[in-house]
N, C-alpha and C positions, 0 to 999 in steps of 0.2 A: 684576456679581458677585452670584451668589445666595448671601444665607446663612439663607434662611428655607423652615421642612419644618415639614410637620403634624404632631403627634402619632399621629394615626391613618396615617401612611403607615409601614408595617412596617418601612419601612432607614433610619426618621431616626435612630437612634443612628448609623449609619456616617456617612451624610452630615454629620450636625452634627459629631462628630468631623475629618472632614476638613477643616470648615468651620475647629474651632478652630485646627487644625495650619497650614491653611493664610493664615488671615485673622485670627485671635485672638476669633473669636466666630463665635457661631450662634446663630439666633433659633428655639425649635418653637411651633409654637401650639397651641392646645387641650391644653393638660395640664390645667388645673383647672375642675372644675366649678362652673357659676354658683351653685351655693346656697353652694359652697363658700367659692365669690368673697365673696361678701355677708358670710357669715360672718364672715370672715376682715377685711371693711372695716370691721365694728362694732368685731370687737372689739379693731385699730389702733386706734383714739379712747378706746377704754376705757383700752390700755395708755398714751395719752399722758396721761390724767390723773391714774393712778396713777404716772407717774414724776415726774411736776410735782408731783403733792403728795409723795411721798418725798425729791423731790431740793430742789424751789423751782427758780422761774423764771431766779433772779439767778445758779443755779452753772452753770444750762443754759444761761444768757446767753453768759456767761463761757468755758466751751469752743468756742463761737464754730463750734456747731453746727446746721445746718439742718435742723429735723422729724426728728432722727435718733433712732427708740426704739431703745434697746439692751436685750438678755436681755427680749425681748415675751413669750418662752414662760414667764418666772418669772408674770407677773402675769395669763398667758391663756392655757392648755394648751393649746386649738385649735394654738396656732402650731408644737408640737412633733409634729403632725399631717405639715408639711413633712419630716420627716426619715424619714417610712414611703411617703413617694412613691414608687413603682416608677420611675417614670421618673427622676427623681432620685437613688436607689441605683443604677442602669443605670448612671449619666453616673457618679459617683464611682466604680464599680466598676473602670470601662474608663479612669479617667484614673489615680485614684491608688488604687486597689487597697480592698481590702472593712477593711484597718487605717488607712483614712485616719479623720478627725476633723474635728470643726466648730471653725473656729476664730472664726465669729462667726456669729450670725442679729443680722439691725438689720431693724426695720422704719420705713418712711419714710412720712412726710406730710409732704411741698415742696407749703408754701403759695405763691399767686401771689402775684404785684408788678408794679406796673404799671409798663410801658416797660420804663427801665433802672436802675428802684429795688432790683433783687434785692443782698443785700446778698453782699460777696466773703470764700467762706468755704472750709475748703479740700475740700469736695466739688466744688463749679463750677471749680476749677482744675484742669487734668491733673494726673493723676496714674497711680500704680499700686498697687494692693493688696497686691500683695506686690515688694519694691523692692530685688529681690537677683536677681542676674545668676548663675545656675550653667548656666552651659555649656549651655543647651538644656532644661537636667531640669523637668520638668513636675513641680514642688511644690505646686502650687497652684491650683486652680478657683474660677470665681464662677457659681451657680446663684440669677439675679436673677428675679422672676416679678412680671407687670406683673399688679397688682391695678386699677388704674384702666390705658384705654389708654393707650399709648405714644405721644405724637404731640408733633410740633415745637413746639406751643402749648402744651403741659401741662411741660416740662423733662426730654422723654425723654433718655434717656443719650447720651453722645456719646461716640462710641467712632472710636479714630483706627486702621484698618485696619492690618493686618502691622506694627504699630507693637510686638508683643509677642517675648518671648524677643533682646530686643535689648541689647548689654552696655553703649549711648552712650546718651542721653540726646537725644529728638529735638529740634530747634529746636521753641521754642514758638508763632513765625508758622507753620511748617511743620502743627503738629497742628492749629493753628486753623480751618490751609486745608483739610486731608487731612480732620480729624473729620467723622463722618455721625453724626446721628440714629439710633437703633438701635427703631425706630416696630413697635410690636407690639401684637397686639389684647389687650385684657383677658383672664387667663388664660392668658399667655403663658412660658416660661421662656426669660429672657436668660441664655446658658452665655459664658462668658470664660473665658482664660488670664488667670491674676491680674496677669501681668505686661506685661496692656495697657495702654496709657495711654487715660484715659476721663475723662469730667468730668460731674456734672451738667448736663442745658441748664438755661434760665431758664423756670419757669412763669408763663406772662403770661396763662394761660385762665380767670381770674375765678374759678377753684376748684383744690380741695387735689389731686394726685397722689398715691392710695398705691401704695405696692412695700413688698415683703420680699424682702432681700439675704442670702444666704448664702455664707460664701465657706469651703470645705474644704480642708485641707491632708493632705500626711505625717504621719502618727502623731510623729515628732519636732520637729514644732515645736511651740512655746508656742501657746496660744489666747489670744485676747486678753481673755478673761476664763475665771478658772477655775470652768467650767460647776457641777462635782461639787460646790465647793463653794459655789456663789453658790445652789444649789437644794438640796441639803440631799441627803445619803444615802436617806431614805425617801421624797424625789419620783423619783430618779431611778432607785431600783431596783422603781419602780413602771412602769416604763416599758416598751417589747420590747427584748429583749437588742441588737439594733441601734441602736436609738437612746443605748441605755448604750453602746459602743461611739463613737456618734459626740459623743459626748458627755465624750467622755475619762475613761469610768469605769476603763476597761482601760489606760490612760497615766498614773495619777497617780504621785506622785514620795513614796517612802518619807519620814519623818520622824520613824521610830525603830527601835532595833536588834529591836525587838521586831515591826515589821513588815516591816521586812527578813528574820528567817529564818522567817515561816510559812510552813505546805507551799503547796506550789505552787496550788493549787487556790482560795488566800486571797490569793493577792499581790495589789498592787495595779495590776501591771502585765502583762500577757498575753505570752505569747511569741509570735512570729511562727510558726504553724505551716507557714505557704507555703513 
């Protein structure tokens, strides 16, 4: 079963599409470039200690989270860099159309542990990112890009094959058996249907794994955090009109009669012109 295409070969948008429909992922290699890489690994470190000092250790204890930075783009603009990717608008174009949205960027740093010290949190448990059964409908993509390699010893993803768009619930011996490594070179973009079941593996490689996770949805669902205003009006309309868009500038939810009837051109919500 191949589910891995270059960037540089002209038909991997086809192929990895078929890939997702028919296996619930595809791996491309060479989307991002190595200065980019670097970049992009500094300034993950930067954003984990800007959330540690805003949040404290003891509340990130407590959500019983692994290296998981949430909203990286508020405290590092490089990271909003992700959302002008060609290849990346490609894949959201052809899954969920040019009115989809971000409904989370996380970046990761999974520290190792040796043997079988990794502690049980619910990333390394299967799971699914989006955890609702509609009949087939494709609501949801995950565009994961391995910033460190992917490999068995560092806690590449584990991704449990044709295990997606399914209405039961797989047995958990069975995913255990079924799940593969999803092993990719630095610079890579992991694409999923959000409603595969996937798990952290365990990093036992004597060093930190980064990735940044994004997962897009339909224009109507919730984001799990509300971008527009965790970043403030004058970051995000600094931004290109796509990334406001992915961004849920074009999706917010009125909260007075007074923005409810401004002309059309001031709403806060866009209308589908499709």
């Amino acid at each position: 079963m191949n589910v891995t295409v270059s960037a540089k070969d002209d038909t991997w948008l086809d192929f990895a599409l078929t890939a997702l429909r028919d296996h619930g992922y595809a791996i491309v290699t060479g989307v991002l470039a190595q200065d980019f890489i670097e970049r992009i690994r500094e300034a993950l470190y930067r954003v984990r200690e800007a959330i540690l000092s805003e949040i404290g250790p003891a509340r990130l204890e407590r959500a019983g989270e692994l290296g998981t930075l949430r909203i990286p783009f508020k405290f590092e603009p490089i990271l909003f860099e992700f959302l002008s990717l060609e290849d990346v608008l490609r894949v959201v174009d052809a899954t969920l159309g040019e009115t989809a949205i971000l409904h989370l960027q996380n970046g990761f740093i999974l520290p190792s542990f040796a043997g079988e010290s990794t502690p049980s949190v619910f990333q390394n448990i299967f799971h699914r990112d989006f955890p609702r059964y509609m009949n087939g409908y494709l609501a949801s993509i995950n565009v994961f890009f391995a910033i460190d390699e992917f490999t068995e010893q560092n806690g590449a993803t584990l991704v449990v094959p044709g295990s997606h768009q399914r209405r039961d619930v797989p047995d958990r011996e069975y995913m255990r058996g079924a799940a593969v490594p999803a092993l990719a070179p630095s610079g890579s973009m992991l694409l999923f249907d959000s409603t595969l079941w996937h798990a952290a593996g365990q990093n036992t490689s004597g060093r930190d794994r980064l990735a940044v996770n994004h997962q897009f949805t339909r224009s109507f669902f919730k984001q799990q955090i509300d971008y527009v205003r965790a970043l403030g009006d004058e970051i995000v309309l600094g931004l290109p009109a796509r990334t406001q868009q992915l961004l849920g500038w074009y999706t917010r939810v009125v909260t007075s009669l007074d923005e409810y009837y401004r002309p059309e051109d001031q709403r806060l919500y866009r209308r589908n012109q499709g």
